[in-house]
C-alpha positions in Angstrom: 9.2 40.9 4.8 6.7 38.7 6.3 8.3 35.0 7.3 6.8 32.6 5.1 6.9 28.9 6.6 6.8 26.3 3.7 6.4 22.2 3.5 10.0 21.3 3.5 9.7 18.7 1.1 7.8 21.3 -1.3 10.6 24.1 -0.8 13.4 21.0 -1.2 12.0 19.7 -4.3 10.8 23.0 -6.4 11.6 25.6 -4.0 8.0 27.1 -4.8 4.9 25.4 -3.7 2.9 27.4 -6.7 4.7 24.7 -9.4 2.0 22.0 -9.2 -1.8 21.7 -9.7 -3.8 18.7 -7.5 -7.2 17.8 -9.4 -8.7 16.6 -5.9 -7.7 16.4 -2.4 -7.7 14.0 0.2 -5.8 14.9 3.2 -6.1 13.5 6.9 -2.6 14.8 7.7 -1.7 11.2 9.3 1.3 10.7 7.3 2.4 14.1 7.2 2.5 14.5 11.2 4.5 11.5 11.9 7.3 12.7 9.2 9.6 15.4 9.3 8.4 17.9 7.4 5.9 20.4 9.4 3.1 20.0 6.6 1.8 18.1 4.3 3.5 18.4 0.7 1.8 21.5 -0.9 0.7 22.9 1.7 1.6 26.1 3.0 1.8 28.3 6.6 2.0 31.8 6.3 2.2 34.4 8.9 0.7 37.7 8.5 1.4 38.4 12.2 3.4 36.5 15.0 4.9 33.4 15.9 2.2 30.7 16.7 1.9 29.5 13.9 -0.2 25.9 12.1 1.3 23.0 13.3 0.9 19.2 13.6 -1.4 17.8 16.8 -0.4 13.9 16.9 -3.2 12.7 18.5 -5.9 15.9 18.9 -7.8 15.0 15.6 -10.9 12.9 14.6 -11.1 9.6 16.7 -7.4 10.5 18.5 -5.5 11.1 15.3 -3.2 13.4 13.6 -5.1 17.0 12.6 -3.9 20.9 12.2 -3.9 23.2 15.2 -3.6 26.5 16.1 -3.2 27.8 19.5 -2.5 31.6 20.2 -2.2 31.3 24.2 1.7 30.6 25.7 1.7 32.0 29.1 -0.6 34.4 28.0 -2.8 35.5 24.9 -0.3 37.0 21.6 -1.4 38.8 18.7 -1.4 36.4 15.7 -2.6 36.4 12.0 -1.4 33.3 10.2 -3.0 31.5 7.6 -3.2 27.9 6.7 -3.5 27.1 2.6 -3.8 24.3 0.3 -1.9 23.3 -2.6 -3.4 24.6 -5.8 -6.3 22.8 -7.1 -7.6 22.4 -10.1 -10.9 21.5 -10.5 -11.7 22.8 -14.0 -13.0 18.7 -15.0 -16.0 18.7 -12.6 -19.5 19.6 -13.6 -20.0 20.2 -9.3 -17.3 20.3 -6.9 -17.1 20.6 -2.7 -14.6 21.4 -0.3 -15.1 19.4 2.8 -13.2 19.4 6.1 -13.9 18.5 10.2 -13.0 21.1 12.6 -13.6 22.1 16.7 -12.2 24.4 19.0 -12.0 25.6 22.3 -12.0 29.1 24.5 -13.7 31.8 23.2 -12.7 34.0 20.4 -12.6 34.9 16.6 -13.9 32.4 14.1 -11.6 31.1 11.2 -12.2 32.8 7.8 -12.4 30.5 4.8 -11.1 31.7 1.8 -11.1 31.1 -1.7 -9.1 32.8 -4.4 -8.4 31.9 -8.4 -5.0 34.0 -8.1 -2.2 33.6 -6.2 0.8 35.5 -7.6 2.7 36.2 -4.9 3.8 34.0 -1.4 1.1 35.8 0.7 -2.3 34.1 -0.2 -3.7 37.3 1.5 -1.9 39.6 -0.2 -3.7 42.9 -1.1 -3.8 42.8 -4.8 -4.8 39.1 -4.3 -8.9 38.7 -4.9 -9.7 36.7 -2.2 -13.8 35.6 -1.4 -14.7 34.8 2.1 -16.9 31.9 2.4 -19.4 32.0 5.1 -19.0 29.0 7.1 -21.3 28.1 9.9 -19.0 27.0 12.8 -21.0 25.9 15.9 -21.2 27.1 19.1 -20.0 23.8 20.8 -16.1 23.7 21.5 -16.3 19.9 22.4 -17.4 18.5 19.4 -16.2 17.5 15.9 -18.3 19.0 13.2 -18.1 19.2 8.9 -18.2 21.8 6.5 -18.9 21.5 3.1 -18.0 24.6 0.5 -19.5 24.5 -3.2 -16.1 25.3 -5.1 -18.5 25.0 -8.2 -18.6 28.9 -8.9 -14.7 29.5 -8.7 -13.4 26.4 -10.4 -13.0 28.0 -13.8 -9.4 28.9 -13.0 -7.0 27.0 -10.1 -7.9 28.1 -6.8 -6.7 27.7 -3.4 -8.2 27.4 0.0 -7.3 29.3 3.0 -7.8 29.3 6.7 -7.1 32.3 8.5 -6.4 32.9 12.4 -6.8 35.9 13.9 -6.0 36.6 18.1 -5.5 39.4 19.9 -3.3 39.6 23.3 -6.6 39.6 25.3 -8.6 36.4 23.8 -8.1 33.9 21.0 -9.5 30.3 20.5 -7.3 26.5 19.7 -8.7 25.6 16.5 -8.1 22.2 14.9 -8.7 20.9 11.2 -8.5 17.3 10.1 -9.9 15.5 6.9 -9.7 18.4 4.3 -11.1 16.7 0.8 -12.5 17.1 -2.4 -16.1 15.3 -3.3 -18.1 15.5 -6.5 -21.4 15.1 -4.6 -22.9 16.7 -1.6 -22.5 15.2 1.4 -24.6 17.8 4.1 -28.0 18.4 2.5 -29.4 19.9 5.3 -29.0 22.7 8.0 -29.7 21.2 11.4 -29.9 22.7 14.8 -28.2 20.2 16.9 -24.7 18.6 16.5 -24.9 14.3 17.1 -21.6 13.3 19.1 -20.4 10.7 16.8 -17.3 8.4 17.7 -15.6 5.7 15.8 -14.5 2.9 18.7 -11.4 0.5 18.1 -9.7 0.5 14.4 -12.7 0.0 11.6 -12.1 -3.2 9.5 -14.7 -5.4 8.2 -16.6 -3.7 11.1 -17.4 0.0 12.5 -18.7 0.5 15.9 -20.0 3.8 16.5 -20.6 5.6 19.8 -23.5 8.4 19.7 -25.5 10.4 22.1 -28.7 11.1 20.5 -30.9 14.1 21.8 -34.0 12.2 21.4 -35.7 9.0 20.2 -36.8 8.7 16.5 -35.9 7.0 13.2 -32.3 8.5 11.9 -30.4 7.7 8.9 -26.8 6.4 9.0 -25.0 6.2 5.8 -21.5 6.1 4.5 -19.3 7.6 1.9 -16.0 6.6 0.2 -13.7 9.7 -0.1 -15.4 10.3 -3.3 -18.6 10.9 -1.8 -20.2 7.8 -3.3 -22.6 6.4 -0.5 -21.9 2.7 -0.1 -24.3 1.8 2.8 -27.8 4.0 3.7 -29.9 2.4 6.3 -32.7 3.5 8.7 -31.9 3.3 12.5 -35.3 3.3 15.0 -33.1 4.6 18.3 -33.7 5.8 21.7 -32.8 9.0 23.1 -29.2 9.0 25.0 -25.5 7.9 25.1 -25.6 4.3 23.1 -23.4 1.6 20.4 -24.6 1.1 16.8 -22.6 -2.3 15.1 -21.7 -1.8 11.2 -20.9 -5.4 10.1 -19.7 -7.4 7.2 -18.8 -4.6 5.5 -16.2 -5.9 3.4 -14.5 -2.6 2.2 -11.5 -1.2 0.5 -9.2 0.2 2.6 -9.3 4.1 2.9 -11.0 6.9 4.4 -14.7 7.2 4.9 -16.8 9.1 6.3 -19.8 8.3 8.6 -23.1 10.3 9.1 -26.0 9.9 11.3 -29.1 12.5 12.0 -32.3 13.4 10.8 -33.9 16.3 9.9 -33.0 19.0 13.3 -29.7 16.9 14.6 -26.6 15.4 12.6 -23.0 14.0 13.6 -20.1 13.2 11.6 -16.9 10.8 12.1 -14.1 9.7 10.2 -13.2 5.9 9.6 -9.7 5.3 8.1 -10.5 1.7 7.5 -7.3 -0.7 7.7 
């Protein structure tokens, strides 16, 4: 039988992480990584094939905080398939629906596959008789920087679904992936396809004020807005900015504490940053 690694609260509580439907998500895996269970609640680590499995990076995620990682390599490259899941959703309420998380990696090797399924009968969310879709996902070329996804759950939200991420290495090559700020929006937040990714860095701990740090590719008008976790914009404004490494001030903001996200670009280059305001 394949091992199955479960949240150790979920397996504690209900002894089945299948038991409980979430109408949204919102996870940035800060609380989970400083506890003692290996995942957040609901959320489940499966391993088709070998033993480096998901786990908790304390300080590898968005602005130096808590994310998901993967890394296949010990003293050499292993042969792993393990897959990363959420708790089921059910999303049945909306009218649209997106899936939205951050994610970069490093060293060269296979992409992660996104899944999406409306069954999941069985412990292996890959299991053969399971109809899983993959979702193609354009994941960048550039191992340095953070980027987000957004997935259009509105075609499979008829039933509950999951969402999967699956790692593949072999014993010659594999990559470190890591995944932070996996949520749930009614709107879209990436309207466009752009061809160049904006380093985008929150500075200090965001309060009444957010200080971004960007490199820009070149000088022009760009839009900076940002959302609340429910992908509501609550500030849109029009930046005239050189080309280059530089600060932009956000102040008097005056929000609720939570996470937000932060976008800047134009029509050819975007970046994307998470504030957990305090």
């Amino acid at each position: 039988m394949k091992p199955l690694i479960l949240s150790f609260f979920c397996f504690l509580v209900s002894g089945s992480c299948y038991a409980q439907s979430f109408t949204s998500l919102n996870e940035n895996f800060d609380a989970a990584c400083v506890s003692a269970t290996p995942f957040p609640n609901h959320w489940t680590q499966y391993a088709i094939w070998g033993v480096q499995y998901w786990q908790c990076s304390s300080n590898q995620g968005l602005n130096g905080s808590p994310c998901m990682t993967i890394n296949d390599y010990t003293t050499t490259h292993n042969i792993d398939t393990q897959v990363l899941y959420t708790p089921k959703l059910d999303l049945s309420a909306y009218t649209h629906i997106y899936f939205n998380f951050f994610d970069r990696y490093s060293r060269n090797g296979d992409s992660l596959g996104v899944y999406v399924t409306n069954e999941n009968g069985t412990e292996d969310p890959l299991c053969d008789s399971c109809s899983w879709t993959k979702i193609v996902v354009p994941f960048s070329a550039d191992d340095t920087a953070w980027r987000m996804h957004q997935i259009d759950l509105t075609p499979y939200k008829a039933k509950p679904l999951y969402v999967a991420f699956k790692y593949t290495s072999t014993d010659s090559t594999g990559s470190i992936w890591y995944i932070d700020s996996v949520f749930t929006t009614t709107t879209l937040l990436i309207n466009n396809p752009v061809k160049e990714t904006i380093p985008l860095t929150i500075l200090g701990v965001p309060r009444d004020n957010i200080t971004l740090e960007c490199t820009l590719p070149v000088a022009g008008n760009y839009n900076l807005a940002l959302y609340d976790i429910t992908g509501r914009a609550v500030l849109s404004k029009t930046l005239s900015k050189t080309a280059g490494t530089q600060r932009v001030q956000l102040s008097n903001l005056d929000l609720p504490r939570g996470m937000y996200i932060v976008r800047l670009g134009n029509e050819t280059s975007s970046g994307y940053a998470k504030a957990a305001v305090q």
